[in-house]
N, C-alpha and C positions, 0 to 999 in steps of 0.2 A: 564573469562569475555566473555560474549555472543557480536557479532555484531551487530549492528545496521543496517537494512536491505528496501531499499524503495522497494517496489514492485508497479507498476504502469502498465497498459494496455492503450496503445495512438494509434490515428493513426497515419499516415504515415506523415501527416500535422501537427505532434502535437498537438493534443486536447488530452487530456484524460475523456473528456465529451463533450456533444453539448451544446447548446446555456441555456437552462436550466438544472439545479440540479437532477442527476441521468438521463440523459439522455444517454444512455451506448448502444442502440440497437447493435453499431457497434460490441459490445461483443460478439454477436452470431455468427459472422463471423468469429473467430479464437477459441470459445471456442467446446471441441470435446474432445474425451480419453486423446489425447495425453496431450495435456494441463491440462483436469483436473488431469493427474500422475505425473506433474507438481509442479500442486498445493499440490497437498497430499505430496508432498515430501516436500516443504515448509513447509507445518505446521507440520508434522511430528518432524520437525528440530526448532521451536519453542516452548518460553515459554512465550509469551506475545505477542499480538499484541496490534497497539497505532493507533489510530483514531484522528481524527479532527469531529466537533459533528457531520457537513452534514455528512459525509461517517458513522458515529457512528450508528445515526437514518434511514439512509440507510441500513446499512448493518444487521442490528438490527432487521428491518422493513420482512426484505427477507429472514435471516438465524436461527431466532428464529421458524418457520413453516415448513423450508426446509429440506430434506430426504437426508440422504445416507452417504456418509464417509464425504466428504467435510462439511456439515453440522454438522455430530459428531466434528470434530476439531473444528470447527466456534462458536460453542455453550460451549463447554468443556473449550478452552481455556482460561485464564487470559486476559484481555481485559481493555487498559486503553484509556478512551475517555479525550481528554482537550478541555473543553469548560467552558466559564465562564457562560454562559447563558441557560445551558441542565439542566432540572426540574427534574429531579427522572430516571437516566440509573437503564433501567429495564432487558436488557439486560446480563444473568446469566455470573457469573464473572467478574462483570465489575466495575471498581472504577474510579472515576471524581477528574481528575484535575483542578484548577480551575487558579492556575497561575504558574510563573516559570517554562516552558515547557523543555527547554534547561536543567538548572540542574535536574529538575525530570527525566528528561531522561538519563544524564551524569549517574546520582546515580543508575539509571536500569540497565543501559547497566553494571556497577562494578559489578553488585547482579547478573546478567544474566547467569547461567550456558548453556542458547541455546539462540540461535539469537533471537531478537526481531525485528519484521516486522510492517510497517506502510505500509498500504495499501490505496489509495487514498488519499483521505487530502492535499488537493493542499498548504492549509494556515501554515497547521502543517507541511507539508516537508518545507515550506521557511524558515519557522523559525529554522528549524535542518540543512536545507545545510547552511545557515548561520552563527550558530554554530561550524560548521562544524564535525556536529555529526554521518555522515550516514559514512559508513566503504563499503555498497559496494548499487549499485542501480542494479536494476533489470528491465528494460524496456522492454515488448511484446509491437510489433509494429503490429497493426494490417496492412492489406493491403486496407484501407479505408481511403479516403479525404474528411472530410464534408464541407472544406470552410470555417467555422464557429465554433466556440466552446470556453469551456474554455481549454486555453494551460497545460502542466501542468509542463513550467516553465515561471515565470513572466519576463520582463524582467527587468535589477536594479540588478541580482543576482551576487555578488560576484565570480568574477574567480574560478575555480577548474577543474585543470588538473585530469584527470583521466584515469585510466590503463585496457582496455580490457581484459577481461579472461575467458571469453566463449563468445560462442552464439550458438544456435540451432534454426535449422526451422523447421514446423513443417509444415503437409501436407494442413492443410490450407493455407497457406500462412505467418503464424502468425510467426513473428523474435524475441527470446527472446535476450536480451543482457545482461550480465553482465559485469558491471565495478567497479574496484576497486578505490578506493578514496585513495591515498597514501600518 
């Protein structure tokens, strides 16, 4: 049984976005080799990533044109968008869910022989730490304060103690954390 896996990039103020949808500039502040070896090792270690639709047609919009390793995985991969309102994912490998996010996921994570990662999807992670479906969160903290943004935890969310078991910094500045959900 594969992990269930958040990967998320916030600043230091918690936003994992600015004030509008895909507003990420802060990204370029921490992303650089080190991180994207990072990344490659992530997807290397999955078999599915899961979406909320904004990040779907974001990431869709960017990785479908994009070059090099990170884009061979982004592209290659199995890919499950939940949106009840996305018209035709045109994005390769990709299949729509349209309800019941929590058991669609449950029943993934049983089939899952490598971890499965949600990346962004502010809407989609409440509805799975709620569940209480994610097994470990992956948090890169950029070293940026915008003031302003979307968080990328609501608050309302239910309790969850959770168990430190790495972090790494990286020479940007950029703090990954791992924590276990136990």
């Amino acid at each position: 049984m594969g992990k269930l896996i958040m990967w998320n990039l916030m600043t230091l103020d918690g936003f994992f976005e600015g004030t509008q949808n895909w507003d990420l500039d802060f990204h370029r502040t921490v992303w650089g080799d080190e991180l994207e070896r990072f990344a490659i090792g992530q997807l290397s270690s999955t078999s599915r990533l899961l979406f909320g639709r904004v990040t779907y047609e974001g990431m869709a919009a960017y990785w479908k044109t994009a070059e090099g390793t990170v884009a061979d995985y982004m592209n290659r991969l199995p890919k499950v968008v939940f949106s009840r309102t996305l018209e035709n994912p045109d994005w390769n490998n990709t299949i729509q869910v349209r309800d019941n996010a929590a058991s669609v996921v449950r029943a993934l994570k049983k089939q899952a022989e490598q971890d499965l990662y949600v990346f962004g999807s502010a809407n989609l992670c409440e509805t799975l730490i709620e569940a209480d479906l994610f097994d470990e969160y992956r948090i890169a903290v950029a070293p940026v304060m915008l003031g302003s943004g979307r968080p990328l935890f609501k608050n309302g969310l239910t309790r969850h103690n959770l168990r430190l078991i790495d972090t790494t910094t990286y020479t940007s500045g950029c703090v990954v954390l791992r924590y276990a959900n136990d």
